[in-house]
C-alpha positions in Angstrom: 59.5 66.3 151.5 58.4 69.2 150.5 54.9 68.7 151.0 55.5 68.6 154.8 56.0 72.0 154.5 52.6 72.4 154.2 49.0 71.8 155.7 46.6 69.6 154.2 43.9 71.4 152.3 41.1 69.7 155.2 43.0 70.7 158.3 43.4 74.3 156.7 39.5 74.6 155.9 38.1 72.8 159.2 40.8 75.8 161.0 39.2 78.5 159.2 35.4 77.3 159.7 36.3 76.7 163.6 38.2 80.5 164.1 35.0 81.6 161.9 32.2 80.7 164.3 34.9 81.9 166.7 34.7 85.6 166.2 30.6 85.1 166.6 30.2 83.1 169.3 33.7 84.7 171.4 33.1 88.5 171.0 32.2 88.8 174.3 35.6 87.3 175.0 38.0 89.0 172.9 38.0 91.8 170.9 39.8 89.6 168.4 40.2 85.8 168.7 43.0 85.6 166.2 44.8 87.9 168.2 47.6 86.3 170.6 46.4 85.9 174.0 49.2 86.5 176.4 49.2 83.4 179.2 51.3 86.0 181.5 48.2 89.0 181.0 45.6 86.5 183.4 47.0 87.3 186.7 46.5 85.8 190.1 44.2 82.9 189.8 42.3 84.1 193.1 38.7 83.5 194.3 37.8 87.0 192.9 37.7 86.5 188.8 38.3 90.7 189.0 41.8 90.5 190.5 45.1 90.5 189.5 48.2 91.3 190.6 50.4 92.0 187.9 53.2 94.6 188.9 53.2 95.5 184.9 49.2 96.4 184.7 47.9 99.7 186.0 44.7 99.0 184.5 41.7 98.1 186.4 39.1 95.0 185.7 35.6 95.5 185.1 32.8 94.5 187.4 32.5 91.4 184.8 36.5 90.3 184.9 36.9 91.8 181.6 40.2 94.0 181.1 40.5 96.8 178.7 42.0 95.0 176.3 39.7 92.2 176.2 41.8 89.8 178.4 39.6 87.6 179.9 41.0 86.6 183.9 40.2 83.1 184.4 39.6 81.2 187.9 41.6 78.4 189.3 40.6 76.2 191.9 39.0 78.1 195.2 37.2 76.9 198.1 33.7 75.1 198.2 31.6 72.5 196.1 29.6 73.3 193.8 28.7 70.1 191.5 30.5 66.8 190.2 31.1 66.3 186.2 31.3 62.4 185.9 33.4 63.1 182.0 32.9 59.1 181.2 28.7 59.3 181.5 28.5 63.0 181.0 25.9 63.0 184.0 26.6 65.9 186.7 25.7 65.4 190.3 25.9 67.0 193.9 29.3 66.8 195.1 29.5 66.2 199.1 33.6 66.2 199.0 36.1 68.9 197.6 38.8 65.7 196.7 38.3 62.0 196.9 41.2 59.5 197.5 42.9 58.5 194.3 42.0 55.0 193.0 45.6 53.0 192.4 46.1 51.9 188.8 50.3 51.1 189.1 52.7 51.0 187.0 54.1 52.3 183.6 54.0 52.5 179.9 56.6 53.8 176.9 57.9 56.6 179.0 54.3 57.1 180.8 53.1 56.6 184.3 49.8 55.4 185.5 47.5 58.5 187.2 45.3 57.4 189.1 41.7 58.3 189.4 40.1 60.2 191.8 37.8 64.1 192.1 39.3 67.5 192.9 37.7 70.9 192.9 38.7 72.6 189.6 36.9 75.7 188.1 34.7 75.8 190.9 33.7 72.6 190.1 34.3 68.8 191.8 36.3 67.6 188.6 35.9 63.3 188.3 39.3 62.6 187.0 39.5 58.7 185.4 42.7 57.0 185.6 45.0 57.7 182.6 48.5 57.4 181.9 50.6 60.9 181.4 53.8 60.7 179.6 56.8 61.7 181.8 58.1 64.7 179.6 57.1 66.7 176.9 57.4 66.0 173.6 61.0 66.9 172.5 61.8 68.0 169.1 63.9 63.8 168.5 60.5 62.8 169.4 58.3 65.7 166.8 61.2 65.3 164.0 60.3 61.3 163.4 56.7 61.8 163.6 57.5 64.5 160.6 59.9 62.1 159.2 56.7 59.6 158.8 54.9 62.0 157.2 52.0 62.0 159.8 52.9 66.1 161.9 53.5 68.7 160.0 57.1 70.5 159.7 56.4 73.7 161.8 56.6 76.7 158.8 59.0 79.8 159.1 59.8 81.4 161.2 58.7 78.9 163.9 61.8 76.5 163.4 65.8 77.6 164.4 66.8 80.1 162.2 69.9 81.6 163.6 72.1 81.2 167.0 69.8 82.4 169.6 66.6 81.4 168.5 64.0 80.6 170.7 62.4 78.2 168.5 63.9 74.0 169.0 63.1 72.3 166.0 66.4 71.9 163.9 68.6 73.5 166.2 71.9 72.4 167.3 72.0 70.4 170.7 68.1 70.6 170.6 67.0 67.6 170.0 65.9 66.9 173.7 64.6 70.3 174.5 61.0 70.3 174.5 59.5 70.6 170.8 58.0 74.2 170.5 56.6 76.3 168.0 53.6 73.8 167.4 49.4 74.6 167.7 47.2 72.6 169.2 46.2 71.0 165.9 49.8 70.0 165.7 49.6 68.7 169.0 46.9 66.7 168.6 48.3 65.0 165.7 51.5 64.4 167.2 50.2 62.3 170.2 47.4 60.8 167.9 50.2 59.3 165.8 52.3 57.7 169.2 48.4 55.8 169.9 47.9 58.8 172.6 45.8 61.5 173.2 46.3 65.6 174.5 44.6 65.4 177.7 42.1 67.3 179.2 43.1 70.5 181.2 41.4 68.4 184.5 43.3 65.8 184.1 46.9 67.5 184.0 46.1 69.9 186.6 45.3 66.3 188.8 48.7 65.0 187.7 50.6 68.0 188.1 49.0 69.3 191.6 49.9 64.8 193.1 45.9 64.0 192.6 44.4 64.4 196.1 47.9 65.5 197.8 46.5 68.8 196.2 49.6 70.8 196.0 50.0 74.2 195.2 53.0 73.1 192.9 54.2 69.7 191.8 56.6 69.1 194.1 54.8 70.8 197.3 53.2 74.2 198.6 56.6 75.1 198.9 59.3 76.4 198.3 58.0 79.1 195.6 59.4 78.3 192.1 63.1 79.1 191.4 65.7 78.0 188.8 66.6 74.5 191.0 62.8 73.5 190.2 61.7 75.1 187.3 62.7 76.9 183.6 61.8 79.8 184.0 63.3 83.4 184.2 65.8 84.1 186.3 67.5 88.1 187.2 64.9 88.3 184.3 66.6 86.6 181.8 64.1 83.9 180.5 65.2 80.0 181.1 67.3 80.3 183.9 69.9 82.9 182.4 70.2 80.5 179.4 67.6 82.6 177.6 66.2 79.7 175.9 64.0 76.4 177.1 66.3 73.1 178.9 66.4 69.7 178.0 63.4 67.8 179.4 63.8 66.4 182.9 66.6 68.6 183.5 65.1 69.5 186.9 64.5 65.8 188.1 63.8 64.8 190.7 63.7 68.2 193.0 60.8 69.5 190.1 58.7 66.3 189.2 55.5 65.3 190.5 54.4 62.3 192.9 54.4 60.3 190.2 57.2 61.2 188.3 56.0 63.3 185.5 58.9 66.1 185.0 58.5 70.1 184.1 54.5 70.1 184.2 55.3 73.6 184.9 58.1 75.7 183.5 59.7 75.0 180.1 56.9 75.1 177.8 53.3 75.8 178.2 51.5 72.6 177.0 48.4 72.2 175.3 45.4 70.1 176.6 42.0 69.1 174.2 40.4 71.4 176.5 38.0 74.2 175.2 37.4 76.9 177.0 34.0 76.9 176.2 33.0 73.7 175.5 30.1 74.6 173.4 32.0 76.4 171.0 35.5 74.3 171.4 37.4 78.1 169.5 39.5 78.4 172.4 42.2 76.1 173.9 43.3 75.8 177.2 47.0 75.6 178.2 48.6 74.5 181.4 52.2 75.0 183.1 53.9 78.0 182.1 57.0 78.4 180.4 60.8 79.6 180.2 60.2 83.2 179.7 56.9 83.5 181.5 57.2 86.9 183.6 53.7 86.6 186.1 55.2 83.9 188.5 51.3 83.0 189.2 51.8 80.9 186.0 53.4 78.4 187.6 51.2 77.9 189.8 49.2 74.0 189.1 45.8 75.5 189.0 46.6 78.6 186.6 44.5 78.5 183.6 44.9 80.5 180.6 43.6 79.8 176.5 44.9 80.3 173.3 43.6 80.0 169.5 43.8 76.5 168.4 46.0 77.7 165.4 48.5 80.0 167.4 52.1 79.2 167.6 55.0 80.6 169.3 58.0 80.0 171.3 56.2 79.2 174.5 53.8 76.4 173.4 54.6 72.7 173.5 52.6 69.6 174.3 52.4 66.3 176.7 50.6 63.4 175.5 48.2 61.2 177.3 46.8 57.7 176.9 43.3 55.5 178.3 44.6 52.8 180.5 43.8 50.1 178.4 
């Protein structure tokens, strides 16, 4: 076993060919794409791209959105059309409506429910969303350890695995085998939901599930009451995961926290990471959706807060949430 120790000779060239064209064609981006971009540094995902509110930043955006240190403040979804990206025919046309109806599709599959279809404004843009199935939690470390166990995902390396009582990492740690599997990059991610016949899905396609398709919510179980400790893991009397300073078994907010269709912690717990690129003609940065247990800008838990990481990075706050094509 221990090979699974380590990654393939492929993966490990295909990473460092990827983060190479990275540092060219992302400058403008960050001063360092290796470097660990901090999901709570983005802000308020306002109309304005310059703005944030972050009670911990006294420094102050550029005309171009750009902060000091290279932080990069993203947009969520605003007001107003602009165009409609049909993902199936890759064809883009004039949107007339902000959100159409959602198409049923019914029912559900191995611990997955049906989303159904429908167009939202996302990015500025009228997002076409196909239907899809989302599975109802994220992956949870029971659910990682047999995919390692079949030799297909890779056993995360030191230190990104328990180590010692407190650790914030899941994999191997007592009582954690339904916390939500952490520690993982997107290549790991991918691998993992490849392996159960699924697929990560795209960042438009969680924030439909998560925001109740075209109820449009402002979080997944309403536009309110703001996120607290009844709802989500998160910090709480700032002590990340709700006092317990670590992440919660998955589902452990249900039902109060899920979405219309039943999909549990889209935010809180673990960040999770989508086959989204940030820039789609370079694919060197990956979005992530949902916040997580020691997130400190509560603006992450918002449905429509975007924020991007290296495909390579792990931590403590990353996880994942597999998808599938209805068949």
């Amino acid at each position: 076993m221990t090979s699974l120790h380590l990654r393939s000779p492929l993966r490990r060239v295909l990473a460092g060919l990827m983060l190479a064209t990275s540092h060219a064609a992302c400058r403008d981006v960050l001063p360092n794409p290796d470097d660990y971009v901090d999901p709570g540094a983005l802000g308020t995902q306002s109309s304005d791209p310059t703005v944030t509110d972050d009670p911990n930043d006294d420094s102050t955006p550029s005309s171009d959105g750009i902060l000091p240190d290279g932080t990069t403040i993203m947009e969520g979804t605003s007001e107003g059309v602009a165009t409609t990206q049909d993902f199936a025919s890759g064809t883009t046309i004039v949107a007339d409506e902000t959100t159409s109806a959602s198409v049923p599709c019914g029912g559900s599959m191995d611990g997955s429910e049906c989303i159904a279809s429908g167009s939202f404004l996302g990015g500025d843009v009228t997002q076409t969303v196909a239907a899809f199935f989302m599975d109802r939690t994220e992956v949870t470390v029971a659910q990682y350890r047999a995919c390692v166990m079949a030799e297909v995902c890779f056993l995360p390396p030191e230190p990104f695995v328990y180590f010692e009582p407190g650790s914030p990492y899941n994999y191997g740690g007592p009582d954690r085998d339904e916390h939500p599997m952490n520690g993982i990059d997107w290549f790991d991610a991918q691998t993992y939901c490849a392996w159960t016949g699924g697929r990560l899905p795209t960042e438009w396609e969680w924030e439909w599930a998560a925001r109740g398709r075209d109820a449009g919510q402002t979080y997944p179980w309403g536009n309110t009451p703001e996120p607290n400790c009844d709802l989500v893991i998160m910090p709480e009397a700032e002590i990340p995961g709700c006092g317990l300073n670590t992440t919660s078994p998955v589902a452990s907010r249900s039902p109060g926290g899920d979405t219309v269709d039943r999909l549990h912690d889209t935010i809180g717990n673990v960040w999770e990471w989508t086959d989204s690129a940030l820039d789609e003609g370079t694919a060197m940065l990956r979005i992530i959706r949902g916040g997580a247990w020691n997130e400190t800008d509560a603006d992450s838990f918002r449905v429509n807060n975007r924020t991007y990481s290296p495909p390579d990075n792990r931590n403590e706050r990353f996880g994942v949430r597999c998808a599938r094509d209805v068949p």
